[in-house]
N, C-alpha and C positions, 0 to 999 in steps of 0.2 A: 593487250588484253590481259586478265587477270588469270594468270595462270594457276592461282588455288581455287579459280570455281568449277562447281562439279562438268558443267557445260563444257567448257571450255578444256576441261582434264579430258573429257572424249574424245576431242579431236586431238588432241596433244597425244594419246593413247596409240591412236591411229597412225600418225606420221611418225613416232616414234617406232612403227611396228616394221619388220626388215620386209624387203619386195614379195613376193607373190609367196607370204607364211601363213596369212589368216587364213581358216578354213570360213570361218561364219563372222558375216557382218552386221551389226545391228543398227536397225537408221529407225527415228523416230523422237517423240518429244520429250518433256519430264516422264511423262507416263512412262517410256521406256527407261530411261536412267530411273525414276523408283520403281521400278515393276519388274526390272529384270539383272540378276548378279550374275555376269558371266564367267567369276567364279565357281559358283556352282554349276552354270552350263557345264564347262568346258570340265568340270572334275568327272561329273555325269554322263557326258558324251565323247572323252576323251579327247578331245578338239582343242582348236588353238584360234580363242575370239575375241572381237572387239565390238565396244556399244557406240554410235555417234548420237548425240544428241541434243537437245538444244529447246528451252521454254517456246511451246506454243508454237513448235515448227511445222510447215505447212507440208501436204504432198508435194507442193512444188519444189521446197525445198529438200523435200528427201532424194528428188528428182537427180536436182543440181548433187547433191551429198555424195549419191550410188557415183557417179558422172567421177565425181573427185578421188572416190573410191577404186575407181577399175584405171585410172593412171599408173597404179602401182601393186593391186593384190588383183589375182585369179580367185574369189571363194568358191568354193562351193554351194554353198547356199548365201541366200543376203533375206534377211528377215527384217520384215518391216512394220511398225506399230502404229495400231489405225485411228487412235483416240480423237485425231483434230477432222478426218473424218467425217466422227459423231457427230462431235461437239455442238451444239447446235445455234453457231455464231456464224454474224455474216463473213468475219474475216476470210472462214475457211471453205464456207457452201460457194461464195463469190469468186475469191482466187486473186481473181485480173480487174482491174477498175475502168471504165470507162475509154481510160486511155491507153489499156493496153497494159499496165501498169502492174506488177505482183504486188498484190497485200502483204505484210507481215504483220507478225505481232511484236512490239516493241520489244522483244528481249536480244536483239544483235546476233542472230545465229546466222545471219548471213554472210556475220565479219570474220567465223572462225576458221576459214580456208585459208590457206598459205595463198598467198601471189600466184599467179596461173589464169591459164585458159577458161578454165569452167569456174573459176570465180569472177573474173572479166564478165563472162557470156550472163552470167544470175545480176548482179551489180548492175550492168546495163539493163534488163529486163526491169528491175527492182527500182533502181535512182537512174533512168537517163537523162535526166536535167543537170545531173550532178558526179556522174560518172569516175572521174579522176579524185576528187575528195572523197568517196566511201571506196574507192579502191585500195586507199593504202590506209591501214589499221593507222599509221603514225601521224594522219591529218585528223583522220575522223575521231581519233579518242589519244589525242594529245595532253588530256587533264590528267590520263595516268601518266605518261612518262615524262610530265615536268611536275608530277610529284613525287618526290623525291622517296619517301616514306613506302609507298602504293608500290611503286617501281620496284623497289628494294625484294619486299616481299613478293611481290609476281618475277622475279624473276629467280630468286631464291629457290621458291618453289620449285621454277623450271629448271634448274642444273642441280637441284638435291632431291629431290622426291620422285615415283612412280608414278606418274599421272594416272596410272590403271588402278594406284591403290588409293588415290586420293579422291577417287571418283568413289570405289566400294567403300572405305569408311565414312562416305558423307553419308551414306544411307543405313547405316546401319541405328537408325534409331527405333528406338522400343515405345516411343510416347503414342497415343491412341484416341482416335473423337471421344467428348464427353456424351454421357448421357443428354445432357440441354439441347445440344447440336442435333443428336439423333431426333430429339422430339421435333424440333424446328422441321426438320427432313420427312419427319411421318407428317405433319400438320402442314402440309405445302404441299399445292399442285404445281406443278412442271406442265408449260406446255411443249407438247412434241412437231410442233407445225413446222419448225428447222429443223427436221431430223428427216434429212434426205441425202442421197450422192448426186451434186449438180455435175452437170458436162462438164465444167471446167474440170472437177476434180477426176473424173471419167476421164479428161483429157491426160491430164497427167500418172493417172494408172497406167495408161495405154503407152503412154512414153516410157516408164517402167518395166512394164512389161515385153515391150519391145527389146529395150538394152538386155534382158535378160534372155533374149531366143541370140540376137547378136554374137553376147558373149559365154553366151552357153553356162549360166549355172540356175539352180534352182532357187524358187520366189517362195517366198511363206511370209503372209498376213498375218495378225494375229491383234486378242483383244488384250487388253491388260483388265483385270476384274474393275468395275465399280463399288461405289456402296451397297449394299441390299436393299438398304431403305430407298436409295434415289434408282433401283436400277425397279425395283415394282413400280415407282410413278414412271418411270418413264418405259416401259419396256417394250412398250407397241410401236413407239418409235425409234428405241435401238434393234428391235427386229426387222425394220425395215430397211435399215441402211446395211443391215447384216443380208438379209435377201436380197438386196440390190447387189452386194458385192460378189455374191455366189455366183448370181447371174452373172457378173461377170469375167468369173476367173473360171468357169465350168468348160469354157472351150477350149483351155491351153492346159496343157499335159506336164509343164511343170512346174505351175503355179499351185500353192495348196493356200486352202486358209483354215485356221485355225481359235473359232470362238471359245475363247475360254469363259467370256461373259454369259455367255446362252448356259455354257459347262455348268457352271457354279452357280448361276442365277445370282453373284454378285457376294461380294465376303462380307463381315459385318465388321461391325464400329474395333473392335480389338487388333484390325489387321490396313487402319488407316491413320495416317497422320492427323495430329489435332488441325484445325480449320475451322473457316466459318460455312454457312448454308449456303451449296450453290454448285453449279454443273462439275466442279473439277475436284475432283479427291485424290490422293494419292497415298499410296501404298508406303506404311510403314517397313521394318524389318522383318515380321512374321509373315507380312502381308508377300515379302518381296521372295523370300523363302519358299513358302506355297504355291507361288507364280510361277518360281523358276524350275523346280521340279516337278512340276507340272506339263512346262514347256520344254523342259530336258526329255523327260519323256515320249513325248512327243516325237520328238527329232530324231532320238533313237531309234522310236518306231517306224520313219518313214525315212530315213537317209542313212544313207553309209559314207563314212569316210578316210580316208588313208593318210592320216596324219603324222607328220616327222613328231617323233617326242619330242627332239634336240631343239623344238622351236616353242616348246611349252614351257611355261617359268612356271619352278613349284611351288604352290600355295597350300595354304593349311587347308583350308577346301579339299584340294587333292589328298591329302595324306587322311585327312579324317572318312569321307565320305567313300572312298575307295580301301580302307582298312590297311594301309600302308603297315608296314611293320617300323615298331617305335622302337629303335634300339635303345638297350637300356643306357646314360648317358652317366657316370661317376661324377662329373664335375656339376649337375643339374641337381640342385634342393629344391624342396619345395614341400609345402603341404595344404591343406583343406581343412583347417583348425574347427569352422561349425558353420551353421546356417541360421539365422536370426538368433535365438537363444536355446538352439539343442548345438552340441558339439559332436562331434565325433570321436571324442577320448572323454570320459568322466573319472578320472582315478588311472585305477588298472580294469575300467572297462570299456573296451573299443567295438565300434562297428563302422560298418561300412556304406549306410545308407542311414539318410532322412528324411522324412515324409513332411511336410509341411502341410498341415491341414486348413481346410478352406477357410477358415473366418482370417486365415491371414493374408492379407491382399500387397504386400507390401515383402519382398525378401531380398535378404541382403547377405554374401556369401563372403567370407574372412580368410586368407589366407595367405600365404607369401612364398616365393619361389625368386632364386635367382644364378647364376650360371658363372663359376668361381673364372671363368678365365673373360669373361667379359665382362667392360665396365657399364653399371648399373644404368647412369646417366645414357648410355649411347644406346639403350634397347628398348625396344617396345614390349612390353608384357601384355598377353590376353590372356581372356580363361575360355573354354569352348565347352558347351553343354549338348551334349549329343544323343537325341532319342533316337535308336537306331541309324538308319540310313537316308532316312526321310525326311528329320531336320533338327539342325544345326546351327546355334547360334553359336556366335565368335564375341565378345565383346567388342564395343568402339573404340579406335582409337589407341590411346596406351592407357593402362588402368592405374591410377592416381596412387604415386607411392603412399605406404601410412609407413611409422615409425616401429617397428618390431623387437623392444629391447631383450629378450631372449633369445634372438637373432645374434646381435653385436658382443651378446657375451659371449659366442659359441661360437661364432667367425668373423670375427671383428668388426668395426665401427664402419668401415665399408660397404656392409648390407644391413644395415639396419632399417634402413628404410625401402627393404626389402616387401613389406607386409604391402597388402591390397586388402578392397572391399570392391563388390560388383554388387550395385544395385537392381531390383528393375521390379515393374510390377505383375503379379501372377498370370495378371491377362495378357502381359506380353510376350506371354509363350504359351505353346499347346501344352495339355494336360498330359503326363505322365511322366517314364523314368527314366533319368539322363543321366550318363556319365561325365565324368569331370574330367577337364585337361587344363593343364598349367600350359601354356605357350609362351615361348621368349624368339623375338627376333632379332636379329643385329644390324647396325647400319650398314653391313653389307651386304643384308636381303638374304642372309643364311635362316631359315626356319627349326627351332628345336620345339619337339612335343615330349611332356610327360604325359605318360595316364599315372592318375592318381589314388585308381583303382576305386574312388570313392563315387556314391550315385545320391541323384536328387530327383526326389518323387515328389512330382506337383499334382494333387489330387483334382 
């Protein structure tokens, strides 16, 4: 399997995770890998958690997922995301075929469990004509490991990188529908006649919900937002698959669900990935932020939990949104030289905030930072913009060295290429006033924050 996809980084997340440490389980489709940062869950809720996930996965397959899951963690709670559901496709109203048979949807989330009992038991269910070739990954997707190249890289990934972090920086993007797409959306009826919970899927609730009275932790449903524009056409028939669910979980005492779709009546085009017209959206960076502290809330609200620190790894998540104390660092430079074309220094006159005003749709932040005992080449640099407690952008990724020749005269040719730029567009972030953070990480997962003391107002 390709160990840089975000997919497949969830279940790598998970087996990677030591025996009975997870507090909260995440099982669910793309909607739940873009809909939910267990980053911020777990900074929010002080918990220690994991997402599994997987394109176009079925309840049945969440079934088999929870099944894989309690081999090895006791959670507390296991939350599950209902989007396929909705969806108003026969793959997922249908389930089982004719022959007994599970449907899936062609994206292989069936293959990402290790060897085992409860992959056996779904694989037989899923191919029993074919049972022994979709049981072992090295028959059934032998194109990646006699390519040499493919190989190289998936496995790279897998003995150098965090699959937990290679999963959060897939989603951290800021791009958003266009206006054309939304009009297509408003000028389109949707019909809702597939928008029901069939028995089979009833069946498989009830298999859920059962492993959880078994093994005694708590169940929580929940929606991930849609669009606004597809959630008015369609909203008579996601209220009904939403009251059919009620009705079902109203009789167990520790099942909860939680409509965030009904909540918000659905987010708009700034808080969605770009796409074409049609049932599945998915939540960009802003979109996935607003989700998650949404849902952290939540959780707070209704669950307590008694979590070892010793098994939380710290993220910048944790240190920003929890107000951690930033000790001051001697060997960390850095600065926040301006924002499009205001600066923050003109002469001998300084300030410490700038306002970018609306007709500018487009900002783009200059600055350079780097940390005298580490070397440049081995760090990830972000920048973090943080409007209060409530949200918090991190940049993607590492942020693209630029060349900074007043750098190299001032500490030699080794940081010169010190300097950055963070682009992104206005609408990919809420309106108001953020503070600035320089972040540098190390390749050995040590976290340093500066505050820069400087603020960015987005009108």
């Amino acid at each position: 399997m390709n160990n840089k996809s975000w997919d497949v980084s969830t279940f790598n997340s998970f087996y990677e995770s030591d025996k009975n440490t997870l507090d909260i389980i995440f099982i669910g489709s793309s909607h739940l890998n873009k809909g939910v940062d267990t980053y911020i869950i777990d900074a929010n809720c002080k918990t220690n958690s994991v997402k599994i996930s997987g394109g176009g996965m079925t309840i049945a397959q969440m079934y088999y997922n929870l099944k894989e899951v309690l081999n090895s963690q006791n959670p507390n709670l296991v939350v599950m995301e209902t989007y396929t559901l909705i969806e108003p496709k026969d793959t997922y109203n249908k389930l089982i075929d004719d022959n007994d048979k599970l449907l899936v949807k062609p994206y292989n989330a069936e293959y990402y469990k290790r060897f085992g009992l409860v992959k056996y038991e779904e694989i037989s269910k899923t191919y029993p004509d074919s049972k022994l070739y979709n049981m072992f990954n090295s028959f059934r997707f032998n194109d990646v490991w006699t390519d040499g190249e493919r190989l190289s890289a998936s496995t790279q990934a897998k003995l150098s990188l965090d699959p937990k972090k290679i999963n959060q920086d897939y989603n951290k993007k800021l791009s958003f529908i266009s206006d054309a797409v939304i009009e297509q959306y408003n000028n389109k009826e949707f019909s809702t006649k597939k928008f029901f919970l069939s028995e089979n899927e009833k069946l498989y609730l009830n298999k859920i919900i059962e492993l959880s009275k078994i093994e005694n932790f708590e169940l929580l449903f929940f929606t991930t937002p849609i669009l606004d524009a597809y959630y008015k056409n369609t909203e008579v028939g996601i209220n009904k698959v939403s009251s059919q669910l009620n009705k079902l979980f109203k009789s167990h005492d520790n099942v909860k669900y939680y409509d965030i779709n009904q909540e918000v009546k659905g987010y708009d085009k700034t808080r969605f990935l770009p796409g074409t017209m049609n049932h599945n959206q998915h939540l960009n960076y802003k979109g996935i932020i607003n989700n998650s502290n949404l849902l952290s809330k939540f959780i707070k609200n209704n669950y307590k939990f008694d979590t070892d620190s010793g098994n939380r790894t710290q993220t910048i998540e944790d240190i920003l949104y929890n107000n951690r104390k930033i000790e001051k660092d001697s060997t960390f430079f850095g600065n926040i030289i301006g924002i499009n074309n205001f600066k923050y220094r003109i002469g001998d006159s300084l300030t410490n905030t700038i306002s970018v005003p609306r007709h500018q749709k487009n900002i783009s932040i200059k600055g350079w930072m780097f940390k005298e005992d580490l070397n440049l080449k081995r760090t990830t640099r972000k920048l973090a913009l943080k409007k209060k407690n409530n949200f918090i952008v991190i940049s993607e990724g590492n942020l693209k060295n630029r060349e900074n020749k007043s750098i190299s005269e001032r500490f030699r040719d080794n940081y010169k290429m010190s300097g950055f730029q963070f682009n992104f567009n206005r609408q990919s972030i809420e309106k108001g006033k953020y503070k600035i953070y320089n972040i540098i990480e190390s390749d050995k997962g040590e976290i340093f924050v500066k505050d820069m003391w400087k603020w960015l107002i987005i009108e």
